[in-house]
C-alpha positions as CSV (number, residue, x, y, z in Angstrom):
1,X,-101.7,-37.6,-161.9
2,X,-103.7,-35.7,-164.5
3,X,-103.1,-35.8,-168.1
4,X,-104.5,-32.5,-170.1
5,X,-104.7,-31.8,-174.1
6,X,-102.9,-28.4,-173.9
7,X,-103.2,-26.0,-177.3
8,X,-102.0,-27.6,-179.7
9,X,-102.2,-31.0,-179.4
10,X,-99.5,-31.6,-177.3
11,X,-99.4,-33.7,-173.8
12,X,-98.6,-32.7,-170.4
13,X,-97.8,-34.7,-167.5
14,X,-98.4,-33.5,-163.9
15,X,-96.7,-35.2,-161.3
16,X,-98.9,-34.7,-157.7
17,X,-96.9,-33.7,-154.7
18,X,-94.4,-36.4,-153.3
19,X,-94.5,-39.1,-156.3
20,X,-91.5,-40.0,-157.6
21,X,-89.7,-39.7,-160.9
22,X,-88.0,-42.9,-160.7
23,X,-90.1,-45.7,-162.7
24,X,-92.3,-47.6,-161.1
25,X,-90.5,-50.9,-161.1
26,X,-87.4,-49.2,-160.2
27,X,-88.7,-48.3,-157.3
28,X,-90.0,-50.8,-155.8
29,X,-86.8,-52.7,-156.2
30,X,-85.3,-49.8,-154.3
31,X,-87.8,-50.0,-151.2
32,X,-86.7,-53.9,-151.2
33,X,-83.0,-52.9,-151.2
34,X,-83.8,-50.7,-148.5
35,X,-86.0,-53.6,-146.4
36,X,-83.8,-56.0,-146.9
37,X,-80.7,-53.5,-145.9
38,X,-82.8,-52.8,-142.8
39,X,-83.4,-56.6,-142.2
40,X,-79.7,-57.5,-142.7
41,X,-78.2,-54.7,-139.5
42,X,-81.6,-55.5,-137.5
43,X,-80.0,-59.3,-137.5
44,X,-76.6,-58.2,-136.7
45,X,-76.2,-59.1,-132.0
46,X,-73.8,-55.6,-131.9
47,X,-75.2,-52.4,-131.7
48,X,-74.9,-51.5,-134.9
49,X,-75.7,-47.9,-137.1
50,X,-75.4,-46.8,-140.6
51,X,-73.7,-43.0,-141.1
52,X,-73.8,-41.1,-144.0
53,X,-70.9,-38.8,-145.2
54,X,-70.7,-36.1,-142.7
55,X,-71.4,-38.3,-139.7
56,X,-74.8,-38.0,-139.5
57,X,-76.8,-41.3,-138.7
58,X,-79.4,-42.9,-141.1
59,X,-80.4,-45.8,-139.2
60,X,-79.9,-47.9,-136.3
61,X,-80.4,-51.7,-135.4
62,X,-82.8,-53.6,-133.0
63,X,-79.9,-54.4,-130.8
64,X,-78.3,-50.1,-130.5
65,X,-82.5,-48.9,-129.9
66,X,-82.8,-51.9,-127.3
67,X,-79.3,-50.8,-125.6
68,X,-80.4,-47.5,-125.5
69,X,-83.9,-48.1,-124.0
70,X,-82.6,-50.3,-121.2
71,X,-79.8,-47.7,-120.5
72,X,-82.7,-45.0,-120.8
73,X,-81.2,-43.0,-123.1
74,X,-82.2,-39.6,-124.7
75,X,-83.1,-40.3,-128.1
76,X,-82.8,-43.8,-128.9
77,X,-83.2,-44.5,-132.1
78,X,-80.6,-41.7,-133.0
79,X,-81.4,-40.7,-136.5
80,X,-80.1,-37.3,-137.3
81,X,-77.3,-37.4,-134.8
82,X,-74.1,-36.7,-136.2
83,X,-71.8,-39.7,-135.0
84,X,-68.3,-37.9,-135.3
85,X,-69.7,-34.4,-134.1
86,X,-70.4,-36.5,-130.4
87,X,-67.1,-38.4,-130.9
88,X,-65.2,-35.1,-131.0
89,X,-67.0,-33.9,-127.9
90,X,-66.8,-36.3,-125.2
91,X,-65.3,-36.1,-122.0
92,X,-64.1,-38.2,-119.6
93,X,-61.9,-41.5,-119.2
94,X,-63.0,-42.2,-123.1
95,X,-62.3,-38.8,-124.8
96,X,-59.3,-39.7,-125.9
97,X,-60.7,-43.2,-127.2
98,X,-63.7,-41.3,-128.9
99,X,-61.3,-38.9,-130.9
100,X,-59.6,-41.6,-131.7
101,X,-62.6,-43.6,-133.0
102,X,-64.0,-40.3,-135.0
103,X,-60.8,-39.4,-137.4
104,X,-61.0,-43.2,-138.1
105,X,-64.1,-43.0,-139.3
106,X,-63.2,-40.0,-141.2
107,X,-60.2,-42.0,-142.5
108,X,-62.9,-44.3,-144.1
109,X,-65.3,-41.9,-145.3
110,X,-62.3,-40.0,-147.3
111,X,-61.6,-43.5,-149.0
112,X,-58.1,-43.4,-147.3
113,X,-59.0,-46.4,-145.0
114,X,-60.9,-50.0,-145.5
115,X,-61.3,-50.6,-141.5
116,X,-60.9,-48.9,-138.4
117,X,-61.5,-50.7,-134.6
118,X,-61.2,-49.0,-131.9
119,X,-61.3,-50.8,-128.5
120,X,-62.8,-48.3,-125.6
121,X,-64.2,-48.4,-121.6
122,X,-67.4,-47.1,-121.0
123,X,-69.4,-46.6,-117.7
124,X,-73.1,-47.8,-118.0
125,X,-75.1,-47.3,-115.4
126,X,-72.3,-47.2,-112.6
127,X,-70.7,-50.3,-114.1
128,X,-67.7,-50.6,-115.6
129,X,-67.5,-52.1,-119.3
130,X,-65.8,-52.3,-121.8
131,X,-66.3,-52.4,-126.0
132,X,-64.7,-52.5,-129.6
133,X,-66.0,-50.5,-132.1
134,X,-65.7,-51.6,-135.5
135,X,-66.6,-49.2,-138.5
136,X,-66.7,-50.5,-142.4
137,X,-67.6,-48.5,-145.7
138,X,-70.5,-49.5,-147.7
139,X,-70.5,-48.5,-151.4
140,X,-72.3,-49.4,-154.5
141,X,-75.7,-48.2,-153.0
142,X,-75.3,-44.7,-154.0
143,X,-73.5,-42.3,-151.8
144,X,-71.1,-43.5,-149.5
145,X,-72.1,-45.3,-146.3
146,X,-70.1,-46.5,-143.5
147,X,-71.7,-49.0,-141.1
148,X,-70.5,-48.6,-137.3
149,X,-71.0,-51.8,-134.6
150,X,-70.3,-51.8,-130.8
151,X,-69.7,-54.7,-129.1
152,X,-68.9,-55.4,-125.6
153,X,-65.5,-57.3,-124.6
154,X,-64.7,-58.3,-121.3
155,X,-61.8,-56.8,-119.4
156,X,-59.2,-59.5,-120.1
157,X,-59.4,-58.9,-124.1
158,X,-59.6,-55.3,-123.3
159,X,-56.5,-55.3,-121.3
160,X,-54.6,-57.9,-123.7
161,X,-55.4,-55.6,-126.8
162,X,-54.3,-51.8,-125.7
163,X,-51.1,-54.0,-124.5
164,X,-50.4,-55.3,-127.9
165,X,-51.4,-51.7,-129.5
166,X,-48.9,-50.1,-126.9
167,X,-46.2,-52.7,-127.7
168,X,-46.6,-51.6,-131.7
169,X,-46.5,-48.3,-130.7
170,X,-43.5,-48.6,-128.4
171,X,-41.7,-50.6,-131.0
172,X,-42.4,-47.9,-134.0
173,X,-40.8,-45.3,-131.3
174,X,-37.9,-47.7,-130.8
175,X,-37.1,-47.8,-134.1
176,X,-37.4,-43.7,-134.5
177,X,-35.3,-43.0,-131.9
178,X,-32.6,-45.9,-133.4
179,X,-32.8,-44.0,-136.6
180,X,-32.1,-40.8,-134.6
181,X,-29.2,-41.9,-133.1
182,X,-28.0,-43.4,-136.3
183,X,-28.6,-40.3,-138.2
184,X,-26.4,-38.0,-135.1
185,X,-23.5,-40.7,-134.8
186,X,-22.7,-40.2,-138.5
187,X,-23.5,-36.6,-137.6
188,X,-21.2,-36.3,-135.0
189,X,-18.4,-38.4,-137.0
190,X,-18.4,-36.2,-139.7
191,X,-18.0,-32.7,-137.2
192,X,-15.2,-34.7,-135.9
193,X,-13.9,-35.2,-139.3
194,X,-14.2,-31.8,-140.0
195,X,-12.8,-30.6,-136.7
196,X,-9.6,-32.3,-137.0
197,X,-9.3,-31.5,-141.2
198,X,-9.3,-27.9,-139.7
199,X,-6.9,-28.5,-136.9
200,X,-4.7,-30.5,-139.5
201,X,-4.7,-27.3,-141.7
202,X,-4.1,-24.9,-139.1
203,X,-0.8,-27.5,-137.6
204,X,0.1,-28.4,-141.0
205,X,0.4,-24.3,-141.7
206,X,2.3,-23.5,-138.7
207,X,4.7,-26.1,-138.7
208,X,5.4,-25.3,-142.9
209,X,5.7,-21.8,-142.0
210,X,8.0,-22.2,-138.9
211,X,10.1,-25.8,-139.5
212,X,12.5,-24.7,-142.1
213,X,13.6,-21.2,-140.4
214,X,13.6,-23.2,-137.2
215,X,16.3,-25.7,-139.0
216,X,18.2,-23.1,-140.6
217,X,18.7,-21.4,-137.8
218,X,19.6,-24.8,-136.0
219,X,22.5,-25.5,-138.3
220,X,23.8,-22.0,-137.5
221,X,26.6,-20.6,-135.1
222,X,24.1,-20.7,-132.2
223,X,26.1,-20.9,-128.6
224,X,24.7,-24.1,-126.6
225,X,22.0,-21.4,-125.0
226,X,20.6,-20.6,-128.4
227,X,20.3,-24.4,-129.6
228,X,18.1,-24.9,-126.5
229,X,16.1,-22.2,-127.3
230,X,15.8,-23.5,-130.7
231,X,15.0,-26.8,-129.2
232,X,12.7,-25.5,-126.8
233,X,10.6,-24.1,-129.8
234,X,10.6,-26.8,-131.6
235,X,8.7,-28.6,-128.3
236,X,6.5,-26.5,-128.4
237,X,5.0,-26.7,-131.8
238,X,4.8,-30.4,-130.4
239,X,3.1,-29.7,-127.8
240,X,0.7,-27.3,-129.7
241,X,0.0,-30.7,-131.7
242,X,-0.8,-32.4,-128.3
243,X,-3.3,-29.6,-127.3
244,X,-5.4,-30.4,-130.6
245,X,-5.5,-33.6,-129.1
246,X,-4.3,-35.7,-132.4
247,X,-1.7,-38.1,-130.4
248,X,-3.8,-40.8,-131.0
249,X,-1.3,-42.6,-128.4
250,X,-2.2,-40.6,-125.2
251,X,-5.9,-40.9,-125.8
252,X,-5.9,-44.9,-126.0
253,X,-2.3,-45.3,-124.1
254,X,-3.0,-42.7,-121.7
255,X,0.1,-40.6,-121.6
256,X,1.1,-38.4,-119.3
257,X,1.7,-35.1,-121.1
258,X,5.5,-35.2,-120.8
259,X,5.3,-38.7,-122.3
260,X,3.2,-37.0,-125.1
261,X,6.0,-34.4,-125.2
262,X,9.1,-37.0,-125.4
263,X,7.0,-39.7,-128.0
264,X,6.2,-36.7,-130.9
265,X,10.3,-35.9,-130.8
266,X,10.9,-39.5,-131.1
267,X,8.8,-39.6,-133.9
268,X,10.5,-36.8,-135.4
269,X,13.3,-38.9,-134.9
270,X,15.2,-37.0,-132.3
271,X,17.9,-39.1,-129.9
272,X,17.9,-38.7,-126.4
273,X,20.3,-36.0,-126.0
274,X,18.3,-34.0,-128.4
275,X,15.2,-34.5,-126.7
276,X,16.7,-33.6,-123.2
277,X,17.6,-30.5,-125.2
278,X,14.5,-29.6,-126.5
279,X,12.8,-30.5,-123.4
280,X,15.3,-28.8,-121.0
281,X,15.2,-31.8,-118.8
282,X,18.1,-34.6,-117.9
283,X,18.9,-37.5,-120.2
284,X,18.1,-39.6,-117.2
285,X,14.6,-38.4,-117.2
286,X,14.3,-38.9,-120.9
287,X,15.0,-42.6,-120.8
288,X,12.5,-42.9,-117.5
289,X,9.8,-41.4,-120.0
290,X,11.1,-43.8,-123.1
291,X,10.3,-47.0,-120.3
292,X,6.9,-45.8,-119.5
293,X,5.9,-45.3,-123.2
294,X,7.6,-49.0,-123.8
295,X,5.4,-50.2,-120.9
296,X,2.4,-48.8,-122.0
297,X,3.4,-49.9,-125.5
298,X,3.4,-53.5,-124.1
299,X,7.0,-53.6,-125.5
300,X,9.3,-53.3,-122.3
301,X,12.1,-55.5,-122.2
302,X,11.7,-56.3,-125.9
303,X,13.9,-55.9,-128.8
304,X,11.8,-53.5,-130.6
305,X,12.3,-50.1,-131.7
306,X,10.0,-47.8,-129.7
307,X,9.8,-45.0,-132.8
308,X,9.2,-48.0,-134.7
309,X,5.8,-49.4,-132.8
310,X,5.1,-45.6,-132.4
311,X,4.8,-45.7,-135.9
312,X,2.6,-48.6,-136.2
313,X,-0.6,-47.2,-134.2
314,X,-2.7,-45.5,-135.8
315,X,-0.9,-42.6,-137.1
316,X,-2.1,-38.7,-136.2
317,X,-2.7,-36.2,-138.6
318,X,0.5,-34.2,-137.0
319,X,2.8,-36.8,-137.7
320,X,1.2,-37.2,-141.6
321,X,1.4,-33.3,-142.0
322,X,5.3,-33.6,-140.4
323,X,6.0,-36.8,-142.9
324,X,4.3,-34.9,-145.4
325,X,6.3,-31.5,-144.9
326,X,9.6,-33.5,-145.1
327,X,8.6,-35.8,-148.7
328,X,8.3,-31.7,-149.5
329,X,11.3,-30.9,-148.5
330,X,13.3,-33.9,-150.7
């Protein structure tokens, strides 16, 4: 460095060609940093490097340039390889592991993770083996750092570990696909709820629009031929209940359809002959049908009312829109 009196009086400075700005003492506690930093990875056993941000490696230990000399690899002290960019490319039985291993690291370097390990096999020199990589940030010494260490496991830990990381992941997709089919039960119970609202609207509309005419015309001069075709329509809007499938009865009780048939007029509160009527069948056959409901019912040969435990299941929404048409009625 030369100092000069430029016109003036005034002093200038000139700095020779790869001296450094930073002051003198400064600097030399930075070299010691840097020695002792060197002399702390040389110490660690693992094969251990130091990347910067992009990847790209700054140094390497005693143990990773050994590895690589006894392994007879290109390049083995590595500086200026970029870590991730040979991560992303390998091939083989340990792509996948690699990958895996470089968005980890990238994880760390973004700040969005404190640790990443990522257990691996490796083939060296025709042998089988297996190791753990382990990658931590180092901050406070200027830019970001993160130091990576390999270390060789045996088999059994190997083994043991992608088991347990397999088992998390297993159990994380158990309880996704329990949260699916949580989520389409109470899916599927509310399109059922919505089915039969419209199927209740639709019965409920039919039966209003129908019932009344259908009794008017019932408590008319109508020769025994006309009541039974009266009758006979008045089936059938039961039975167009049936085909929605709300008689709760023949789902659980299973029903025969003529069963079906005779239990909605008896819930309507039609006798026998009326039913045999409607029906256009004996009033022997009705009272067959009345024993097989009771014996279904669990009530044969029991002093109980058969419209009466009809009643008591669970109702449908036919019989609420009929109870409901005749509260109307009153």
């Amino acid at each position: 460095m030369k100092q000069d009196i430029a016109a003036g009086g005034t002093m200038e400075r000139r700095i020779s060609p790869g001296q450094s700005l930073m002051p003198k003492r400064t600097l030399e506690q930075w070299k010691a940093t840097r020695k002792i930093a060197g002399l702390v990875i040389d110490s660690f056993p693992s094969n251990s490097a130091i990347v910067d941000e992009h990847g790209v490696i700054r140094v390497t230990n005693r143990a990773w340039r050994e590895f690589a000399r006894v392994h007879n690899m290109e390049h083995p002290e590595a500086i200026g390889m970029n870590y991730l960019n040979l991560a992303d490319s390998a091939t083989g039985i340990c792509s996948e592991m690699a990958r895996e291993a470089a968005n980890g690291i990238k994880e760390v370097l973004k700040g969005f993770s404190t640790e990443v390990i990522v257990d691996y096999p490796c083939k060296v020199a025709d042998e089988q083996r297996w190791f753990r990589m382990h990658a931590t940030p180092v901050k406070g010494l200027g830019p970001l750092r993160v130091v990576i260490s390999h270390h060789e496991i045996n088999a059994e830990t190997f083994q043991e570990d992608r088991i347990e990381a397999l088992e998390k992941e297993l159990k994380f997709e158990r309880a996704n696909q329990e949260s699916v089919r949580t989520a389409l039960k109470v899916l599927l119970q509310r399109r059922e709820e919505e089915r039969r609202e419209t199927e209740e609207r639709v019965l409920s509309g039919i039966r209003q629009a129908l019932q009344p005419h259908l009794d008017k015309l019932h408590n008319t001069r109508l020769d025994s031929d006309q009541k039974r075709l009266v009758s006979a329509i008045q089936a059938q809007l039961h039975t167009l209940a049936t085909q929605f499938g709300y008689n709760l009865a023949a789902k659980h009780l299973n029903l025969t359809p003529q069963e079906i048939n005779v239990a909605n007029l008896i819930l309507d509160g039609k006798a026998t002959k009326e039913i045999a009527d409607a029906l256009n069948i004996s009033m022997n056959a009705i009272e067959f049908h009345r024993k097989n409901i009771r014996k279904k019912l669990g009530i044969r040969n029991k002093r109980v009312s058969l419209r009466c435990r009809l009643l008591s299941l669970e109702p449908s929404c036919v019989h609420q829109q009929f109870n409901m048409w005749k509260t109307d009625r009153r």
